[in-house]
N, C-alpha and C positions, 0 to 999 in steps of 0.2 A: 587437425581434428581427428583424433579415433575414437571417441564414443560420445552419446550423445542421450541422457537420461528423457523418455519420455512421462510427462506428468498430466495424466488423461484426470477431466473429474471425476472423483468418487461415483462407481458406478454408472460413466459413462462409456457405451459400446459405442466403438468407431465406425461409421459407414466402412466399408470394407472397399470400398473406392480410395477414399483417405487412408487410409491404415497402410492398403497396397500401394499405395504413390508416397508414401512415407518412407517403407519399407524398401521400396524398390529402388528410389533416389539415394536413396543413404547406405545399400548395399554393392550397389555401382561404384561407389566412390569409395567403397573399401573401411565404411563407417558401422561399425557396432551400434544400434537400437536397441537400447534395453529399458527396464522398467526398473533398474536394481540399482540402487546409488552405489553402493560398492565393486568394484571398486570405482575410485571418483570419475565423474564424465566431465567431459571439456564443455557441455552445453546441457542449459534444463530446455526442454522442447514441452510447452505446457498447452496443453488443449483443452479449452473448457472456457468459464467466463472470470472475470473481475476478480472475483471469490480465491478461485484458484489458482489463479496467479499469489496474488497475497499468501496463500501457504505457503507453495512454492518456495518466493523470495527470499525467506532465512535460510532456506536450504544452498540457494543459488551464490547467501552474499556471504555462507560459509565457505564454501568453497571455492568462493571468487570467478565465477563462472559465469558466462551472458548468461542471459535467460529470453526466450524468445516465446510469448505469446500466441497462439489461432484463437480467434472468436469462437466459439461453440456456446455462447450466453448468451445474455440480451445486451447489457452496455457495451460492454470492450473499449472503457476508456485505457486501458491495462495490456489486453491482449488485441494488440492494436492489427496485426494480420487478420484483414476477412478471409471467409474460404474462397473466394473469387481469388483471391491474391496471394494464393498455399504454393501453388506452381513456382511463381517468380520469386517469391521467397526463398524456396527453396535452392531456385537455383543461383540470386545473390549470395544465399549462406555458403553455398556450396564452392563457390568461386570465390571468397572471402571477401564478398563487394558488400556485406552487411554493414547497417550505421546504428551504432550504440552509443546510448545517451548514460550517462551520468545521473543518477536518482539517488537523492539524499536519504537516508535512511533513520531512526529513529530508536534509539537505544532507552529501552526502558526498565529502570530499575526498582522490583518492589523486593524488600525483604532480599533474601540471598538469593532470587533467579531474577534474572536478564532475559530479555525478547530484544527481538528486532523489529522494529516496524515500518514496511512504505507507508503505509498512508496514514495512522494516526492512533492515541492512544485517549481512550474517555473514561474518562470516572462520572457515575453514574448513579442517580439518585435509586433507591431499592422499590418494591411492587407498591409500599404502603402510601406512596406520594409526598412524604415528607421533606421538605425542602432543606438542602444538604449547604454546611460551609465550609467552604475551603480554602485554605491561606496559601497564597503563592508565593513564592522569593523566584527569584531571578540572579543569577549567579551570585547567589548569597546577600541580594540586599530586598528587604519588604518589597513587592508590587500592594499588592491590595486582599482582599476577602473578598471570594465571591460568594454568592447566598441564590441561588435557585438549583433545578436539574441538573447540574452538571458541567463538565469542561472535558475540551477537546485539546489538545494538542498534538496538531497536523504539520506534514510534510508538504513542500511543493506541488509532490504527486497527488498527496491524500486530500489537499485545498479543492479537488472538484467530486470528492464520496461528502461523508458523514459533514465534514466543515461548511459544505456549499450550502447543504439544505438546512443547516442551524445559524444561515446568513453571515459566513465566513467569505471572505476575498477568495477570488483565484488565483493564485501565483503560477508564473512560469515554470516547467519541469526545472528549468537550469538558474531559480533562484534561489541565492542562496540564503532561506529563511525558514523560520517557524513560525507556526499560527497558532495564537493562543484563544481558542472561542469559546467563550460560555456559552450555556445551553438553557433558554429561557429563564435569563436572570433577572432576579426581584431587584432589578435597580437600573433605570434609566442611563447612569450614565458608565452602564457593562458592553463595552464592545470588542470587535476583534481586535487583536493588537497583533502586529506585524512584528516578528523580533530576530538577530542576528541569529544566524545558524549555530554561533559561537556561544548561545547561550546557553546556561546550565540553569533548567529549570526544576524547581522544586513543590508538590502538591500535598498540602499536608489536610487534610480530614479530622476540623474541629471541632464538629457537631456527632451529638452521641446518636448519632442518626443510623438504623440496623439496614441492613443487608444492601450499604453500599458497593458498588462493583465496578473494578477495572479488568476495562477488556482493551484487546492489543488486535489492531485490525480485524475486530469482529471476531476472532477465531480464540486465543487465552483468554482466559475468564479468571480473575481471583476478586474474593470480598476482603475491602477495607474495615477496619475497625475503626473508632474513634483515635485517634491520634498519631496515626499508622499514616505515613509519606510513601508519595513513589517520586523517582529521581528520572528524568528525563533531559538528555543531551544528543548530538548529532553523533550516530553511527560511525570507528575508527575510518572506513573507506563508502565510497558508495557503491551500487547494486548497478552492474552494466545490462539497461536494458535494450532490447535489440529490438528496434523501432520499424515503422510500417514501409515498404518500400517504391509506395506509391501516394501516401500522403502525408500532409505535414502536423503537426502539433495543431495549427489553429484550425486545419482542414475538420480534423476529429473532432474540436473541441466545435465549432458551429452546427458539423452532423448531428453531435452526439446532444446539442442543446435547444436544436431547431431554432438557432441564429440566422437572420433573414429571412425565415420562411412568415408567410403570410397569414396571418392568426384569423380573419374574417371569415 
């Protein structure tokens, strides 16, 4: 490893404790910290929360490069390093004892641009509240129409953001699937469907319904028209994310859901 891109949030100042222990681990070792992608670094180093990790990630799964999260947010399902655990990260990463997970990623096509997405892609009913329909296929054969708010279609990863709270499944990071969840649909029998990673799904926007909008991990925004499709299939590789080194997948996910804890 000779360089190593840092990706602080927008207008996030570093404790200068962190920044020095950053700086000073990674100049020890004969590593370049910078803030400048060019030329390309062996690692995205991202500080901040959830949010910014997801910018991050196109960046990181262009260039094919770990990506390694510090909490500085509130969740950190994402940036799975607390700052109690910056130290020993640091010095895993440094010793090449890091463990990097496989994250399926989300290739979404509208018109002539392409996104990537970890966690998920929704089309979106517009401010006026008009309930929007939309016809799916599924590698080219009918699913159905759906008729309320909206649809999601999430990644593994993305099964515990936007998917979870519109009563979507949780999948395992290392499953290999798609979640297809409407979003308070006018029809009793709309639910999640689980489907092969292999699938190639298609959203087409039937209803002449205004200022519908697809957004791609919260962060792209474009408005559909009446008749206007976006093309959604699994990303050519996945996003190496470099995972917490002191707890496990389901550790986070009970923290992060208050699993066990005592609700009285």
């Amino acid at each position: 490893m000779k360089r190593v891109l840092l990706y602080p949030k927008e207008g996030l100042k570093l404790p200068p404790d962190l920044e020095g222990l950053l700086e000073g681990r990674f100049r020890e070792a004969g590593i370049e910290l910078t803030r400048k992608p060019s030329p390309p670094p062996d690692l995205v180093l991202v500080i901040g929360g959830d949010g910014t990790l997801l910018r991050a990630a196109p960046l990181a799964w262009k260039l094919d490069v770990p990506i390694l999260g510090i909490n500085f947010g509130k969740l950190g399902f994402l940036t799975e390093v607390s700052l109690e655990e910056v130290e020993l990260a640091l010095e895993r990463l440094l010793e090449g004892e890091f463990r990097t997970e496989a994250r399926l990623m989300l290739e979404v096509r509208y018109g002539e641009e392409t996104f990537q997405a970890l966690n998920e892609a929704a089309i979106l009913k517009g401010p006026l509240g008009h309930m929007i329909h939309l016809r799916v296929t599924v590698s080219g054969e009918y699913l159905t129409t759906y008729y309320g708010d909206g649809l999601l279609v999430a990644t593994p990863t993305g099964s515990t953001a936007y998917n979870l709270s519109a009563g979507g499944p949780i999948l395992h990071p290392a499953t290999e699937a798609l979640v297809l969840t409407p979003i308070c649909p006018f029809m009793l029998s709309a639910r999640p469907l689980v489907l092969p990673a292999e699938t190639e799904i298609t959203v087409q926007l039937i209803s002449p319904s205004p200022e519908v909008h697809l957004v791609v991990d919260g962060g792209h925004h474009r408005v559909l028209g009446p008749g206007q499709s976006v093309h959604l299939r699994r990303s050519e590789r996945p996003l190496k994310l470099i995972t917490s080194p002191t707890r496990s997948y389901f550790a986070i996910l009970r923290d992060k859901l208050g699993w066990g804890e005592s609700k009285v």
